[in-house]
Structure formats: structure tokens, C-alpha cells
C-alpha positions in Angstrom: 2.3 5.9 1.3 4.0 6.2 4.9 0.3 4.9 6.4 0.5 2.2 3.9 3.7 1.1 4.7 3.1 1.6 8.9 0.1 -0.7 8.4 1.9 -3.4 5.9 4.6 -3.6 9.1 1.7 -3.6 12.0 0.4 -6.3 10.1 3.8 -7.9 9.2 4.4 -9.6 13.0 1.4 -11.8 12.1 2.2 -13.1 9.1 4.3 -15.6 7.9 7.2 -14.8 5.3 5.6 -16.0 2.5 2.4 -14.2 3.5 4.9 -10.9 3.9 6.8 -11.2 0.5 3.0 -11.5 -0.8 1.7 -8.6 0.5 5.0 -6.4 -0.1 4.5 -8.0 -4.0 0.7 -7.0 -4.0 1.5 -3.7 -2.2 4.5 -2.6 -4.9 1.8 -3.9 -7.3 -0.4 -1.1 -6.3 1.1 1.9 -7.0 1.7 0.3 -10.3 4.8 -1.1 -10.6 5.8 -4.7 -11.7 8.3 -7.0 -11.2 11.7 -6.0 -13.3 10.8 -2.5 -13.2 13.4 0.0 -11.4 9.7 1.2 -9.4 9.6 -2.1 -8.3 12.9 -2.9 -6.8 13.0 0.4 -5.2 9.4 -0.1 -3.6 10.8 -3.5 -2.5 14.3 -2.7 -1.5 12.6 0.1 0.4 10.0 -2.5 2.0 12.7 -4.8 2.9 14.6 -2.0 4.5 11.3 -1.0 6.4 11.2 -5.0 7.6 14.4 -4.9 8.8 14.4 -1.7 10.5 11.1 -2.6 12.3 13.3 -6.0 13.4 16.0 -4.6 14.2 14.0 -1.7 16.5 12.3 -4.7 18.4 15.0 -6.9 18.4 16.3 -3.8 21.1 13.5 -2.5 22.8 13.6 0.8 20.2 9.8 0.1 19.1 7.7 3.5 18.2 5.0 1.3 16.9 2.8 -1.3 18.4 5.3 -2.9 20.5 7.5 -0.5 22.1 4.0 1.2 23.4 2.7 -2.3 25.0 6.4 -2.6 26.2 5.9 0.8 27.6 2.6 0.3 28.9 3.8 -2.5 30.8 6.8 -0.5 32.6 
């Protein structure tokens, strides 16, 4: 799930937000849950979460992922 949710955030910076709330619908979707069902919320409260930390880490130069390494690569 953690490489699923890594690549859903990769991915994220190219997409636009209805393209993400699509893909975090379609990825909740796949593990089975659907919409109004306490699985879901979590899986998307828990996406959100994942979202905003990725911002947020970014947003400050904090970046493990994609961008913090080309930041680094840079330096």
C-alpha cells in the first residue's frame, strides 16, 4: 500500500485536482471500499493527509521524494 500511495503522490505534481480526487477515488476504490463506507473515509482522509504532507514538505525544502533529490542534486 505504502508503494501505492508513494506513486499516487509522484504522480500527484502532474495532475490537476480533479485528476487527483479521481485517482485517490479510483485508488480507495481498489482496495474495495466505496464511498460512505468508514474504509473509505479513512483511505481518503489518510490520502488527503498524505497530499498535504507531500505539500507541505516541498512547500519547505523537506522533500525525501522526487524533489528534494533534484533539489539536492542541484546543490
Amino acid at each position: 500500500m505504502k508503494r501505492a500511495i508513494f506513486l499516487a503522490l509522484l504522480l500527484a505534481g502532474c495532475q490537476t485536482t480533479e485528476e487527483r480526487l479521481a485517482a485517490d477515488d479510483a485508488q480507495c476504490r481498489s482496495y474495495g471500499a466505496k464511498p460512505g463506507d468508514q474504509a473509505y473515509i479513512a483511505c481518503r482522509m489518510n490520502l488527503d493527509t498524505n497530499h498535504a504532507n507531500v505539500k507541505a514538505s516541498e512547500r519547505f525544502g523537506n522533500s525525501g521524494g522526487l524533489v528534494g533529490a533534484i533539489q539536492r542534486a542541484k546543490e
